[in-house]
C-alpha positions as CSV (number, residue, x, y, z in Angstrom):
1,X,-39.9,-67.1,14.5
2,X,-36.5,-66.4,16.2
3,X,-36.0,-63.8,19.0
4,X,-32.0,-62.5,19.0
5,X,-30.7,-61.5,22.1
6,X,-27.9,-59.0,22.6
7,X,-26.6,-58.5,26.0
8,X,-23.8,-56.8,27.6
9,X,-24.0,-54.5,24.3
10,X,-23.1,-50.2,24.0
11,X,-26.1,-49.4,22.3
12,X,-26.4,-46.6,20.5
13,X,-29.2,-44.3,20.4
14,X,-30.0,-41.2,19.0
15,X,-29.1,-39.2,21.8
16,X,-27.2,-41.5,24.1
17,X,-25.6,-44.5,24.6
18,X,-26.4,-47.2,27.0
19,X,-25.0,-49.9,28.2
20,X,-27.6,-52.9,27.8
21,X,-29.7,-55.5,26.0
22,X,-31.8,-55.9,22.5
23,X,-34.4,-57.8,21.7
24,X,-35.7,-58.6,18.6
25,X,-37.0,-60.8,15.6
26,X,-38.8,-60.8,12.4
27,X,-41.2,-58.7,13.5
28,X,-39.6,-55.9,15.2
29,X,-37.8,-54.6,17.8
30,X,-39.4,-56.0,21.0
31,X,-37.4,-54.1,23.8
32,X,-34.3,-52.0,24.8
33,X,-33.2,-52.1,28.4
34,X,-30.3,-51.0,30.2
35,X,-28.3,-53.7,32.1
36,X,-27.4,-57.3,31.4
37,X,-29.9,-60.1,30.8
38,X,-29.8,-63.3,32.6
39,X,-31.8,-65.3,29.8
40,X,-30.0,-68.8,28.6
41,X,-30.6,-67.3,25.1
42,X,-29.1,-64.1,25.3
43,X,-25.5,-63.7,23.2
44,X,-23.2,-61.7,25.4
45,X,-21.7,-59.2,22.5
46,X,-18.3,-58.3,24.9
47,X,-19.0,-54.6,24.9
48,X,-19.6,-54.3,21.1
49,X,-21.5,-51.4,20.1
50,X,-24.7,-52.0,18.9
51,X,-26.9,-49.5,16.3
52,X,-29.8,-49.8,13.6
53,X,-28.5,-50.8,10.4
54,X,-27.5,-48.5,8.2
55,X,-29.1,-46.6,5.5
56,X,-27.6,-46.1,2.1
57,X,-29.0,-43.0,-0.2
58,X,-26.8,-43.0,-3.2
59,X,-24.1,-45.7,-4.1
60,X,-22.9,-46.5,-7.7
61,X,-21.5,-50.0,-6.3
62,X,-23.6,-51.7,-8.6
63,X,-22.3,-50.8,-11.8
64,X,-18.8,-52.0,-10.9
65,X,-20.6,-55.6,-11.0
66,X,-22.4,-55.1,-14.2
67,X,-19.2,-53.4,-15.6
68,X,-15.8,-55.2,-13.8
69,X,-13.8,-53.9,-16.1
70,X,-13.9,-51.4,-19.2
71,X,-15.7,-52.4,-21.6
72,X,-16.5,-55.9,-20.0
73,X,-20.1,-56.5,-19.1
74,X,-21.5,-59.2,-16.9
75,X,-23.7,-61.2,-18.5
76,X,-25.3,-62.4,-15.3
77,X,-27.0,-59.2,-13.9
78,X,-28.8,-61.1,-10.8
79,X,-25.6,-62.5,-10.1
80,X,-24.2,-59.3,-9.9
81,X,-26.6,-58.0,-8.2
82,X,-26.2,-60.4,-5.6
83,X,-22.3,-59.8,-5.2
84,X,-23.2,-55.7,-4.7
85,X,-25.7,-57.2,-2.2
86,X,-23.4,-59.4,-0.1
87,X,-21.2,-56.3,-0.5
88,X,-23.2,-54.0,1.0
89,X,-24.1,-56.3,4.1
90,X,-20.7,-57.0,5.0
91,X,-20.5,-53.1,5.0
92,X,-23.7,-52.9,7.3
93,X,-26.1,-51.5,5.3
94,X,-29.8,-52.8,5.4
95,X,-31.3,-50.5,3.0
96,X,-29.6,-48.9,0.1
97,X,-30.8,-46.8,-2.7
98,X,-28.9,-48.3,-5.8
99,X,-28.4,-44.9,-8.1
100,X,-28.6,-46.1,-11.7
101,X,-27.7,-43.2,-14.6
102,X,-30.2,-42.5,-16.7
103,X,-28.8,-40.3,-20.1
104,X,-25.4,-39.7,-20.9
105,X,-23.1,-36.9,-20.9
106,X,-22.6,-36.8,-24.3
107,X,-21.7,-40.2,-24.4
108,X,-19.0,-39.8,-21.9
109,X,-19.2,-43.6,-19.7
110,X,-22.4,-44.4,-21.8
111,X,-21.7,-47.4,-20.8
112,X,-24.2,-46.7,-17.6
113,X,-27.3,-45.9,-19.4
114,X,-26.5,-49.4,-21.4
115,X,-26.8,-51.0,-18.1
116,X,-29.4,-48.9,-16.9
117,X,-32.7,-51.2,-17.8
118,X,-30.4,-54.5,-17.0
119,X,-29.8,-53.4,-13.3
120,X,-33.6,-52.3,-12.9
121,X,-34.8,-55.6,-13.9
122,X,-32.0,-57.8,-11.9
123,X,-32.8,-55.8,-8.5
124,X,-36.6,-56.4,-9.2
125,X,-36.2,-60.2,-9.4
126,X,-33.8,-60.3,-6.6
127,X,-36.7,-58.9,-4.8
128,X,-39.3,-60.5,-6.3
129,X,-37.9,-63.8,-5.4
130,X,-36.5,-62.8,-1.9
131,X,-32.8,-63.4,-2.9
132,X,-31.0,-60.4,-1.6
133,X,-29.5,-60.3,2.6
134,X,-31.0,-56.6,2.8
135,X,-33.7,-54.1,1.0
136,X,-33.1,-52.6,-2.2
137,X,-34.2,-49.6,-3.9
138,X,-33.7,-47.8,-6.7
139,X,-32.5,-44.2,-7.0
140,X,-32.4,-42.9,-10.6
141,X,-29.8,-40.1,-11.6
142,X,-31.0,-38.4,-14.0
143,X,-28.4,-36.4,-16.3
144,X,-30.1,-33.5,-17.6
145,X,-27.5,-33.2,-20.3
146,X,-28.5,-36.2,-21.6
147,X,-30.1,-36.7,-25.1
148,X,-31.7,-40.1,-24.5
149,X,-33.0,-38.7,-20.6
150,X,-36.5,-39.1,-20.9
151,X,-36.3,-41.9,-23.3
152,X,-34.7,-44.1,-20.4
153,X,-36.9,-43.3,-17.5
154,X,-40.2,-43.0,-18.6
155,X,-40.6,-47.0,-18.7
156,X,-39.4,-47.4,-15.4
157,X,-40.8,-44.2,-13.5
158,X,-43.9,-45.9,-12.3
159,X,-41.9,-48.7,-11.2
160,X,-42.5,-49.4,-7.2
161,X,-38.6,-49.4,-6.5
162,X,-37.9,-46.5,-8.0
163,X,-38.3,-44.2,-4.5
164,X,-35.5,-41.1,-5.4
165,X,-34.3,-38.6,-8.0
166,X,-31.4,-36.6,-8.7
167,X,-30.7,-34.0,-11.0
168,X,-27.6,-34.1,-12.0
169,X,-25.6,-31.4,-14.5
170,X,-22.0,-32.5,-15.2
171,X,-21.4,-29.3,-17.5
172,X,-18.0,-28.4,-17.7
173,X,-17.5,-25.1,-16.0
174,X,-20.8,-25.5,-14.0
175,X,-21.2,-27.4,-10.2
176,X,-18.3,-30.2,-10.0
177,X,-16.7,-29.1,-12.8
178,X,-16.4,-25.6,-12.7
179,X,-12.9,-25.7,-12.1
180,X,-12.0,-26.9,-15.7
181,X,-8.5,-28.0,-13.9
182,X,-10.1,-30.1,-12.1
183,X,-11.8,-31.6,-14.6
184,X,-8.9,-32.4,-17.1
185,X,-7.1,-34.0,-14.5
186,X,-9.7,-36.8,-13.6
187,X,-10.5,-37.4,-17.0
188,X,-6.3,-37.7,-17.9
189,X,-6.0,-39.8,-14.9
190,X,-8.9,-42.0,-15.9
191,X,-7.1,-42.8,-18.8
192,X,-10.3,-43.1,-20.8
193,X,-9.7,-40.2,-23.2
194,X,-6.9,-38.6,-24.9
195,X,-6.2,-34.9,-24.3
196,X,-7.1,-33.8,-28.2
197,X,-10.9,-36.0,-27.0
198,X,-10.8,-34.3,-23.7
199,X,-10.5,-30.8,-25.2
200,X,-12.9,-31.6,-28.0
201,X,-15.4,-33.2,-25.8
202,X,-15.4,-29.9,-23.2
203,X,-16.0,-27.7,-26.0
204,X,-18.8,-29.6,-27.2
205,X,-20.7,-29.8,-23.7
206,X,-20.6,-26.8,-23.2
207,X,-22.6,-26.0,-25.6
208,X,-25.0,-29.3,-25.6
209,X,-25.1,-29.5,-22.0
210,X,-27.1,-26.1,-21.2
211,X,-29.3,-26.8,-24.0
212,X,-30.5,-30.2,-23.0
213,X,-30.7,-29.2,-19.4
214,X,-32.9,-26.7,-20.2
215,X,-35.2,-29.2,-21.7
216,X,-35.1,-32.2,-19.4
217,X,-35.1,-30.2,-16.2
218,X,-39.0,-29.4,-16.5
219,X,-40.0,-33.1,-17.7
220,X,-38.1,-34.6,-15.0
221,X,-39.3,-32.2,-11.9
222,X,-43.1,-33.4,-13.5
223,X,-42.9,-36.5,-13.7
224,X,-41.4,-37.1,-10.1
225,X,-43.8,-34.4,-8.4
226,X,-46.3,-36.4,-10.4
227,X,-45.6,-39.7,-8.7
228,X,-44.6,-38.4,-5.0
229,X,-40.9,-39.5,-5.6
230,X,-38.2,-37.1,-3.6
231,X,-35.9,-35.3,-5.5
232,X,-32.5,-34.1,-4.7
233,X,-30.5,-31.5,-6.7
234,X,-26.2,-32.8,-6.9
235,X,-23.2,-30.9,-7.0
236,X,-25.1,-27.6,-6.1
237,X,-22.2,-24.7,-6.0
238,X,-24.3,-21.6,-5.7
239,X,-27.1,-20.4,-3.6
240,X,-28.7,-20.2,-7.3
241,X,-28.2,-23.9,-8.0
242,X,-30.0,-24.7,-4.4
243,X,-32.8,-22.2,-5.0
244,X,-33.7,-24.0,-8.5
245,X,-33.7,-26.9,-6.7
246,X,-36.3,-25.4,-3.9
247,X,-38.2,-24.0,-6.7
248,X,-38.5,-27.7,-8.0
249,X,-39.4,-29.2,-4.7
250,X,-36.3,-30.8,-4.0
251,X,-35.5,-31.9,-0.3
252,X,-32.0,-32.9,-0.5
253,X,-29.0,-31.3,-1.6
254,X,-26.2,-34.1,-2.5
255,X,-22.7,-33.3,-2.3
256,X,-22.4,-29.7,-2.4
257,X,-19.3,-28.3,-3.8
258,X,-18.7,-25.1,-1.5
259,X,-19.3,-23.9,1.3
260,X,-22.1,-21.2,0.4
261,X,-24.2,-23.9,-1.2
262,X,-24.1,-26.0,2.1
263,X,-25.5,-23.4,3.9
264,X,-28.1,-22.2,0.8
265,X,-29.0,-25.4,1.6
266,X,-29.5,-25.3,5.4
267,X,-31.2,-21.9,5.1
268,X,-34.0,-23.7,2.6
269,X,-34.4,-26.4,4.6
270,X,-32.7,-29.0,2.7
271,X,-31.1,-31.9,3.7
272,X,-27.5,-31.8,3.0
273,X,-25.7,-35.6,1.7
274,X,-22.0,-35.8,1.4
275,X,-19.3,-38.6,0.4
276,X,-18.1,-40.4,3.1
277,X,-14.9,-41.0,0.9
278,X,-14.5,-37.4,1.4
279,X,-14.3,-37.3,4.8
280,X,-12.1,-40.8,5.3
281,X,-9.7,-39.1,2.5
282,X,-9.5,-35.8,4.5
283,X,-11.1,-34.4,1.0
284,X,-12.9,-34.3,-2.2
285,X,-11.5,-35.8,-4.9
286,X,-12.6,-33.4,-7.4
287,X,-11.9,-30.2,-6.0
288,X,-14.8,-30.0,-3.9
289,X,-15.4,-28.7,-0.2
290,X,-14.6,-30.9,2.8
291,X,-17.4,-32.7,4.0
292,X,-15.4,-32.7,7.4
293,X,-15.5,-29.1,7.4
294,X,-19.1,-28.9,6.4
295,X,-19.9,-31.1,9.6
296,X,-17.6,-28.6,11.9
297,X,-20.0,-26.2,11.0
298,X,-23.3,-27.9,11.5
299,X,-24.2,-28.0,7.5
300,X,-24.1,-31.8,7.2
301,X,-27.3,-34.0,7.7
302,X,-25.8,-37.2,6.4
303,X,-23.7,-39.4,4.9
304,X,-23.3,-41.2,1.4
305,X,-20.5,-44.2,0.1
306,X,-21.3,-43.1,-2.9
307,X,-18.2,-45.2,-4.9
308,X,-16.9,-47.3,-1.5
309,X,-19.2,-49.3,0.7
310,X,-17.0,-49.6,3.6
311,X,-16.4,-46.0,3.9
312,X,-19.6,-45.4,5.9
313,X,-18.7,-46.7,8.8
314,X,-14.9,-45.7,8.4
315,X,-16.5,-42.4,8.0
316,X,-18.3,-42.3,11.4
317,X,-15.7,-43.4,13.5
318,X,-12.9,-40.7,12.1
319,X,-15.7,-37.7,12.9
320,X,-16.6,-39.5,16.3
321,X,-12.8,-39.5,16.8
322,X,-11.2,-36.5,14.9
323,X,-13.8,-33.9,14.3
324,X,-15.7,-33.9,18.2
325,X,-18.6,-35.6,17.2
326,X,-20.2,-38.1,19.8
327,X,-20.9,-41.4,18.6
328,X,-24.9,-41.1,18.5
329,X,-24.4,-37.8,16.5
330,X,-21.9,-39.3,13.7
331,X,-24.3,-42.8,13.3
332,X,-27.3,-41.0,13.3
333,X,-25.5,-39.6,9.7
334,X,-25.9,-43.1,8.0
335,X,-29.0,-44.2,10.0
336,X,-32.1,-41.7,11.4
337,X,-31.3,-38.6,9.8
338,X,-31.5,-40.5,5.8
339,X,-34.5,-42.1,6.9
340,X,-36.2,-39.1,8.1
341,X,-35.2,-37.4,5.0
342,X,-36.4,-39.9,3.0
343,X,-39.7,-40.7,5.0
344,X,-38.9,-44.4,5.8
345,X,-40.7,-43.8,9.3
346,X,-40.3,-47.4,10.2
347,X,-36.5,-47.8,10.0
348,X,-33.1,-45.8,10.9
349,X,-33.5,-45.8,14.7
350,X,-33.5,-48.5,17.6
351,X,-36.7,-48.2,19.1
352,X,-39.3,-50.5,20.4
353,X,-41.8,-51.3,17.6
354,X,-39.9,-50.3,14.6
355,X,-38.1,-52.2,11.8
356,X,-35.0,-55.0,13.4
357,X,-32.4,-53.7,11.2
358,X,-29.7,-54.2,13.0
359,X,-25.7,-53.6,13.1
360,X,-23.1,-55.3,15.9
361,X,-19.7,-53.8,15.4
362,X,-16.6,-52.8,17.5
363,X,-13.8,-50.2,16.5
364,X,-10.0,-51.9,16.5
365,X,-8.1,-48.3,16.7
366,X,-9.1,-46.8,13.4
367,X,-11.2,-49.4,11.6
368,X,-14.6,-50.2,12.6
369,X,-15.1,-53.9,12.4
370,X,-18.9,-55.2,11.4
371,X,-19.1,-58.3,13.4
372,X,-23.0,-59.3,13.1
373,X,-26.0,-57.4,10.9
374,X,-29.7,-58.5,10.7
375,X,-31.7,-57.0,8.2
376,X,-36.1,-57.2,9.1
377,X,-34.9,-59.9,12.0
378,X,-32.6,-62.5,9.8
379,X,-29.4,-62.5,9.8
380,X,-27.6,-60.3,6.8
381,X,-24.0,-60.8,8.0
């Protein structure tokens, strides 16, 4: 078993920084001391920071390998797996939740439930056969609109990698979409629909979608109470949308829209998840609340790429330097805070005993640079 060494290293805690050395291998973290060491073995990092590997809730990465291109699906799903993988490394992750849509809204993007059962099975034999640089889980999204919802995920809800839920309504006029503006343009600019199938296809959600949420919303909140698997409620606009969600026994509140729902949210206790694309873009791309002005207020918890790897780390370094927020406070949004929401009490922090996941970068004026990651001890990046 190999024991790394990283001297001369800002390490980044979750109150501090500290200028000092690492030690670690397969097993765990061994030590963390201030100053240099003098050990042969020890790799002098040149002042790079140094933090735990970072924790992923909620990315749809994935599907752009099973799906490169419209209509184009990979018929190797463990080799796409493994590019989303190598992906997600170089972005210095070492545990991400790959959110896979179960349902469709009314057979807008079907083509995710399609690859629904073909990226649960490739994940579980990457695992199964120790192929993959870092730790993969799965995190169902379960659209309540959906016809086919309960269909899809009752094979796989007992499955051990399925370890988070999300309810998620895309009703037009409801949550993300209740500016119908909004809505029009992303579908016009996706190019995937025609205005006459646009207008059509609102019309008919509107009506569908309330009926079939109505439905799945009890079946879902069962069967994941059932089986001790966390739920979080998505898009949540209103203080009504986050009390359902508290009624349901929901801990996380993903990407609320406004302002009010953010702090629904911190007045229940929830944990509050936004799009780190949001806050490197200076905004939502659907109409939504800042995420930078949610963490100016003290509403945000944490941190998701959601649809960009890299932007987790571009994300912490433009709130460490454009919103006042210290560098132990804006990593411990993609580290310790989502593993203490999601209960993974042997990760997200450096400390001596727990998990080696572990992330050497260095910040060249904007960009944060991943230089070295090691996920459980070996080497990821």
């Amino acid at each position: 078993m190999t024991e790394t060494i990283l001297t001369n290293a800002r390490i980044i805690l979750e109150d501090r920084m500290i200028d000092g050395t690492i030690r670690f291998d397969e097993t765990g973290i061994l030590a963390i001391d201030e100053g240099r060491s003098a050990l042969p073995q020890a790799v002098d990092v040149g002042g790079d920071f140094v933090a735990p590997g970072l924790i992923e809730m909620h990315t749809d990465n994935m599907e752009k390998h099973f799906m490169p291109r419209p209509g184009v699906f990979w018929p190797n799903g463990v080799s796409a797996a493994l590019a989303h993988d190598a992906q997600m490394a170089a972005s210095g992750v070492t545990t991400v939740y790959d959110s896979i849509c179960a349902g469709s809204i009314a057979g807008e993007k079907d083509f995710r439930r399609h690859i629904f059962s073909h990226v649960i099975d490739a994940v579980t034999e990457g695992t199964n056969k120790n192929l993959f640089r870092i730790e993969h889980r799965i995190h169902v999204r379960c659209e309540l609109t959906g016809d086919e919802l309960i269909g899809d995920i009752t094979p796989y809800i007992d499955h051990p990698l399925v370890q988070l839920a999300s309810l998620m309504d895309h009703t037009p006029g409801l949550r993300q979409w209740r500016n119908l503006d909004d809505l029009k343009r992303y579908n016009m600019g996706s190019g995937e629909k025609s205005e006459e199938e646009h207008e059509a296809g609102v019309k008919s959600l509107m009506v569908k979608g309330p009926q079939n949420r109505a439905q799945n919303w009890p079946l879902v909140v069962e069967m994941c109470s059932a089986r001790n698997i966390p739920l979080a409620t998505h898009d949540d606009t209103t203080e009504d949308d986050v009390e359902a969600g508290v009624r349901s026994g929901a801990v996380i509140s993903e990407f609320p829209t406004t302002i009010v729902a953010a702090q629904a949210a911190k007045k229940h206790g929830l944990g509050t998840i936004a799009g780190a694309p949001n806050v490197v873009r200076g905004g939502s791309h659907s109409g939504g609340v800042s995420a930078a002005a949610l963490a100016e207020q003290g509403l945000l918890d944490g941190l998701s790429s959601d649809y960009v790897p890299a932007s987790l780390m571009q994300a912490v370094v433009r709130l460490n330097h454009h919103h006042n927020m210290s560098m132990p406070d804006a990593m411990g949004m993609v580290t310790w805070k989502i593993a203490d929401m999601l209960h993974l009490k042997d990760r997200g922090h450096l400390k001596t005993g727990l998990r080696s996941d572990v992330l050497q970068f260095r910040v060249a004026g904007e960009t944060p640079v991943i230089r070295s990651l090691w996920s459980a001890g070996r080497r990821a990046h």
